[in-house]
ROTIDREN-164364 format. One record per residue: residue number from 0; residue in one letter; z, x, y of N, C-alpha, C, CB in turn. Coordinates in steps of 0.001 Angstrom, whole numbers. Atoms other than C-alpha are relative to their C-alpha. Glycine has a CB too. Example, Ala and Ser with C-alpha at 12.3 -4.5 7.8 and 13.67 -1.06 7.14 Angstrom:
BEGIN
[0,"A",[0,890,-1190],[7800,12300,-4500],[0,900,1200],[1246,-992,27]],
[1,"S",[-60,-820,-1190],[7140,13670,-1060],[730,-770,1090],[-1415,414,462]],
//
This chain:
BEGIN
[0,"X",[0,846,-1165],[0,0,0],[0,896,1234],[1216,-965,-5]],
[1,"X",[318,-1321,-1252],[-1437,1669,3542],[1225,-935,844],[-2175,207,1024]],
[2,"X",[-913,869,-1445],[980,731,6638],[-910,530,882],[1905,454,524]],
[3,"X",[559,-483,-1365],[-563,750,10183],[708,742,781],[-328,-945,793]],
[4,"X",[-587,-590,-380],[-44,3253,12368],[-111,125,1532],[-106,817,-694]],
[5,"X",[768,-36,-1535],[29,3343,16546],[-161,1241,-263],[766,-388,1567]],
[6,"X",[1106,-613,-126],[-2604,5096,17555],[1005,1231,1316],[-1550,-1239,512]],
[7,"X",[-406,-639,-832],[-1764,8448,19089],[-347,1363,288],[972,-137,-134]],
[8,"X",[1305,-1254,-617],[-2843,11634,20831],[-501,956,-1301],[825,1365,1414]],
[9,"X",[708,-656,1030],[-2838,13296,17042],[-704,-470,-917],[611,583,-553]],
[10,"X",[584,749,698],[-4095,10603,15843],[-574,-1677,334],[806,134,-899]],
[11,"X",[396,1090,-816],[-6105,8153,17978],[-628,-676,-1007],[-848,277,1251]],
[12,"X",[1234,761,681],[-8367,6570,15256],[1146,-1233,-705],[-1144,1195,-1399]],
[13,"X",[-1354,929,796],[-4605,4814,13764],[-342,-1488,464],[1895,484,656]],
[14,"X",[69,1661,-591],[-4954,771,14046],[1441,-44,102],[-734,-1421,-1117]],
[15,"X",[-1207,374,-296],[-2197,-633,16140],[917,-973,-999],[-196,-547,1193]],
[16,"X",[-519,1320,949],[570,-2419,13699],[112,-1645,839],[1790,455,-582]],
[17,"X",[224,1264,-512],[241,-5675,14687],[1373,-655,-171],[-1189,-751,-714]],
[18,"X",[-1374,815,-137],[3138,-8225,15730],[272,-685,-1213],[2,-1086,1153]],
[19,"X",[-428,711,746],[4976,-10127,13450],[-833,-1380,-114],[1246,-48,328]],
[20,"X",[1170,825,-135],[2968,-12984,12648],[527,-1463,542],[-803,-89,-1467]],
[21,"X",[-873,650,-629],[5592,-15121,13724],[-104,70,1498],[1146,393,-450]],
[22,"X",[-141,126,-1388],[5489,-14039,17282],[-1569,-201,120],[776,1315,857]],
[23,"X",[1079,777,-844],[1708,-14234,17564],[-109,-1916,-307],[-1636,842,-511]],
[24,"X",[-106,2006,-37],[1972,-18043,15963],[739,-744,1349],[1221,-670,-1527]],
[25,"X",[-1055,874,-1205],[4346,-18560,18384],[-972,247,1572],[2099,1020,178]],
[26,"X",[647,-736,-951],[2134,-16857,21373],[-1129,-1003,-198],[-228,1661,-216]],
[27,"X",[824,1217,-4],[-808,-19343,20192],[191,-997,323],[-344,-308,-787]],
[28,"X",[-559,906,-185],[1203,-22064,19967],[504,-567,1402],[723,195,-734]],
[29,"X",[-430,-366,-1438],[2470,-21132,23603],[-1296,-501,517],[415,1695,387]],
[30,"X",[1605,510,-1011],[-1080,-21486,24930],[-706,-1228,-124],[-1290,907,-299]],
[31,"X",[931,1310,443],[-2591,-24071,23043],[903,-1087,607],[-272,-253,-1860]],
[32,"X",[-1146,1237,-918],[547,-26686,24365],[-195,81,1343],[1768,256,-117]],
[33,"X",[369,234,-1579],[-210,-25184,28294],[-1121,-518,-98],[-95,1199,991]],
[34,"X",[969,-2,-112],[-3666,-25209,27645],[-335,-1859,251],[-492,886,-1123]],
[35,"X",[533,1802,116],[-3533,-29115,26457],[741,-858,1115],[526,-856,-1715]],
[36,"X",[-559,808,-586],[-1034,-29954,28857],[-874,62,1338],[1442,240,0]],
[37,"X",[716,166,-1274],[-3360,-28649,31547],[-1164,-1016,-66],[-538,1346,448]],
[38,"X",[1222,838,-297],[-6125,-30749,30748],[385,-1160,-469],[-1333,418,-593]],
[39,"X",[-838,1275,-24],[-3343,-33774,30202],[-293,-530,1886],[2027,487,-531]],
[40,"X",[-93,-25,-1347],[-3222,-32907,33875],[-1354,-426,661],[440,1344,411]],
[41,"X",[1411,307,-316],[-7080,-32875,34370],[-164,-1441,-27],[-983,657,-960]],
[42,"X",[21,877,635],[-7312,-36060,32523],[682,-1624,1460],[967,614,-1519]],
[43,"X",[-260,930,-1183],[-5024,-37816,35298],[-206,429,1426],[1327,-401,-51]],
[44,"X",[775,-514,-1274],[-6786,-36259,38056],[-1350,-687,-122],[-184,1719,75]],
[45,"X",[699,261,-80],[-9558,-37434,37218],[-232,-1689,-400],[-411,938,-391]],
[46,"X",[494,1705,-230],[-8903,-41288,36497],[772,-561,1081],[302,-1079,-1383]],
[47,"X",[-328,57,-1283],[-7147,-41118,39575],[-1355,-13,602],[929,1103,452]],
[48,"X",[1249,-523,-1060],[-10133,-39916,41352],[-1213,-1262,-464],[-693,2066,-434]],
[49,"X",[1105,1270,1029],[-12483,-42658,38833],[406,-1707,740],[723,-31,-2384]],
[50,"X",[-801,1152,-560],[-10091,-45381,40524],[-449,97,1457],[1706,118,-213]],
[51,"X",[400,-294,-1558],[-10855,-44067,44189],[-1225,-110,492],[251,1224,382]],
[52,"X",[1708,-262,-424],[-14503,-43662,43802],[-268,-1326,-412],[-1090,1343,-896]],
[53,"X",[717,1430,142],[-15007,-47142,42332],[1008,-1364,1187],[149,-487,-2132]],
[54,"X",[-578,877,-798],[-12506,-48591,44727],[-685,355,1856],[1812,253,-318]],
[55,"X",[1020,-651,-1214],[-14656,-46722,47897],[-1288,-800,6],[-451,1710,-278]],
[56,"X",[1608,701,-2],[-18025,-47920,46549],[261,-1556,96],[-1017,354,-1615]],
[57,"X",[66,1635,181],[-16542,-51799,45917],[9,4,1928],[1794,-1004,-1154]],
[58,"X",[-87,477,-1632],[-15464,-51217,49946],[-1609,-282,851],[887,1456,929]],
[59,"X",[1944,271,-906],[-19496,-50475,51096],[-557,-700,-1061],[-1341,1720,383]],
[60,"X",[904,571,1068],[-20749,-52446,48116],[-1476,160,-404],[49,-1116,188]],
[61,"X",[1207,-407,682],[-22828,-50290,46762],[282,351,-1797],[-551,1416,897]],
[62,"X",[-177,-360,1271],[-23060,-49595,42954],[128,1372,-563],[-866,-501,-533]],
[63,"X",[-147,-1424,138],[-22711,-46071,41302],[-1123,-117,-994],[1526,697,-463]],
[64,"X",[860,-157,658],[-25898,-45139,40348],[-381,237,-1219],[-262,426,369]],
[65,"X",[94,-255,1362],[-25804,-43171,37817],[809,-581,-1292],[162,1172,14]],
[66,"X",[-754,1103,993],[-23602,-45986,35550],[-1134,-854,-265],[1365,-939,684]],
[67,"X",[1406,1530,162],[-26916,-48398,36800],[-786,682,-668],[-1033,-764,1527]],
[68,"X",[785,-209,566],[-28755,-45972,35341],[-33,139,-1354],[-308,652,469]],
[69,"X",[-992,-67,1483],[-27218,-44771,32016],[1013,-550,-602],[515,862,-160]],
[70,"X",[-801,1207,1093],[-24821,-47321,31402],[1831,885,102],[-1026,51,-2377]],
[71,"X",[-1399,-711,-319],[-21740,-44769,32091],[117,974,1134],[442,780,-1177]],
[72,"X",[-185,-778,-1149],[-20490,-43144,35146],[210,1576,124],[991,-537,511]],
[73,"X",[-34,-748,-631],[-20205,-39560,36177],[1580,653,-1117],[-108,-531,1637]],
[74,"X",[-1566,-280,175],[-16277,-39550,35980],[101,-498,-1489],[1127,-919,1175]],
[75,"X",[-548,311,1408],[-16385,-41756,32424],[-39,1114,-1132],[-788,-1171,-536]],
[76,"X",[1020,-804,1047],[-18485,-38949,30899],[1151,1273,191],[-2069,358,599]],
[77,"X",[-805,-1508,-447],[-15877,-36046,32429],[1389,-335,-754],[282,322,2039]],
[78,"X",[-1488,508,794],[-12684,-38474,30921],[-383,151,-1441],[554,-1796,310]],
[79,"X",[-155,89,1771],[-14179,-38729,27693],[74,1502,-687],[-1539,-849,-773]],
[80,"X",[147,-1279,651],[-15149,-35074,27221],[1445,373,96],[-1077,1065,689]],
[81,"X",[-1680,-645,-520],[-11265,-34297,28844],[811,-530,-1303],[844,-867,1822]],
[82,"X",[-735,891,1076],[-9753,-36818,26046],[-916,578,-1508],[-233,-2038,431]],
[83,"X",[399,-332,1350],[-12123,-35344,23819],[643,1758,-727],[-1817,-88,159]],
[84,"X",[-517,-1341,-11],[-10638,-31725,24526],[1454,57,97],[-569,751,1074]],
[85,"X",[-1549,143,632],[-6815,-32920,24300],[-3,-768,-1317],[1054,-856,1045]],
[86,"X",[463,82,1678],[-7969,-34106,20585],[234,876,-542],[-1272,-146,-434]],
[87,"X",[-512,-919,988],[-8762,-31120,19487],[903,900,330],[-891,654,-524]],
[88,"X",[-884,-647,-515],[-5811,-29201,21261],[973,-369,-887],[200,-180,1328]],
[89,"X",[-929,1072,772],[-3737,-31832,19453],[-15,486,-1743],[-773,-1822,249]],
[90,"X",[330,436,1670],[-5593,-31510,15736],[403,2020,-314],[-2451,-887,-494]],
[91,"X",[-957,-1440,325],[-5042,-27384,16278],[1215,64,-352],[169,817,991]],
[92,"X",[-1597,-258,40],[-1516,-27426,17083],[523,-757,-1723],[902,-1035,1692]],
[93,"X",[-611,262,2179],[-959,-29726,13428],[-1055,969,-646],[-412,-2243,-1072]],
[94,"X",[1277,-1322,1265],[-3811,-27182,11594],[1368,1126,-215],[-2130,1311,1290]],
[95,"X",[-1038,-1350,-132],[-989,-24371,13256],[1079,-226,-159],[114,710,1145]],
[96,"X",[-1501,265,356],[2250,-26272,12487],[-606,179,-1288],[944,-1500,431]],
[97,"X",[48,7,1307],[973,-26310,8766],[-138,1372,-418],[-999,-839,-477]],
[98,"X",[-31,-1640,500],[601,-22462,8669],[1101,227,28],[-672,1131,749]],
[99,"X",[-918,-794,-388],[3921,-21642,9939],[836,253,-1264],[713,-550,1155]],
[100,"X",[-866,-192,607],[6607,-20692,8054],[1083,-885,559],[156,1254,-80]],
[101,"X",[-1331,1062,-361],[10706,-22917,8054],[-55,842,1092],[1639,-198,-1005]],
[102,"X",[61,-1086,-1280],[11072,-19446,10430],[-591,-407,1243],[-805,1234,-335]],
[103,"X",[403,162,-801],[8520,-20007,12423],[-9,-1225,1133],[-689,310,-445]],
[104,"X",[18,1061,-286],[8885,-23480,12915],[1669,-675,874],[-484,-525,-1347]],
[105,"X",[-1712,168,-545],[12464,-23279,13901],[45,1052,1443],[1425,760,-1524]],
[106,"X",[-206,-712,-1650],[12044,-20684,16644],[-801,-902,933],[-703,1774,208]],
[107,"X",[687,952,-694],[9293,-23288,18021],[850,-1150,337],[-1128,-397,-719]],
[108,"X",[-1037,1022,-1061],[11896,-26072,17992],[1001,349,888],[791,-851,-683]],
[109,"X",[-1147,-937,-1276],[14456,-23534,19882],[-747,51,1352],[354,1965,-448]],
[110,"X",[194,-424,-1305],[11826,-22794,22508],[-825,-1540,428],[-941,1652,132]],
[111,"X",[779,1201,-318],[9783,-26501,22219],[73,-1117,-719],[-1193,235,12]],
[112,"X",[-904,1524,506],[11747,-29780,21222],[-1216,-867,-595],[898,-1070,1570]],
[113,"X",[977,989,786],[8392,-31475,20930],[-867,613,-1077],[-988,-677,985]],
[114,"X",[470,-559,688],[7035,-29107,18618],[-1,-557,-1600],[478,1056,322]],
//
C-alpha cells in the first residue's frame, strides 16, 4: 500500500495527501446548501420582479409580448429554469447524504440542523 506524499523541494513530483474525505463531503455539502440557497434567493427576486412587470404593463395596458408570442413570459422561463436549478441542488445534496458516513453525517447535523 503507497501513501501520498506533500510535494516538496526534494521531491516535487509527490501528490498532495488529500483531506479526509469527511471534510471535503462536508466542504461540498457547504457549497451546494449556499449555492441552492442563493438561487432560493434568485427565485424570489425574480417572482417579485414577475409581479411588478405584469402589474406595470396591466397599469399602461399593454400585453407582454413575448408571452403573446410564445405562450410564456420572459420571467416564467427564468423561474422555471431557477426552480429547475434548486431541484437538482436538492436531488445532489440526498445523492451526498447517501455517501456519507454516521461520522459524517453527524458533524453536518452539528454545523446544519437541516441537514
Amino acid at each position: 500500500m503507497s501513501t501520498m506524499q506533500t510535494p516538496t523541494r526534494t521531491n516535487p513530483d509527490a501528490q498532495p495527501t488529500p483531506p479526509r474525505a469527511g471534510v471535503r463531503s462536508h466542504r461540498v455539502w457547504v457549497d451546494t446548501v449556499q449555492r441552492r440557497d442563493e438561487a432560493r434567493t434568485l427565485l424570489n427576486t425574480l417572482l417579485e420582479a414577475k409581479h411588478v412587470s405584469e402589474r406595470n404593463l396591466a397599469s399602461i395596458n399593454r400585453p407582454d409580448m413575448i408571452k403573446k408570442v410564445t405562450g410564456k413570459s420572459s420571467m416564467d422561463t427564468a423561474i422555471d429554469s431557477t426552480r429547475r436549478l434548486i431541484d437538482s441542488f436538492d436531488r445532489v445534496l440526498v445523492d451526498l447524504k447517501s455517501t456519507l458516513s454516521d461520522e459524517d453525517i453527524a458533524l453536518l447535523d452539528e454545523t446544519d440542523p437541516a441537514a
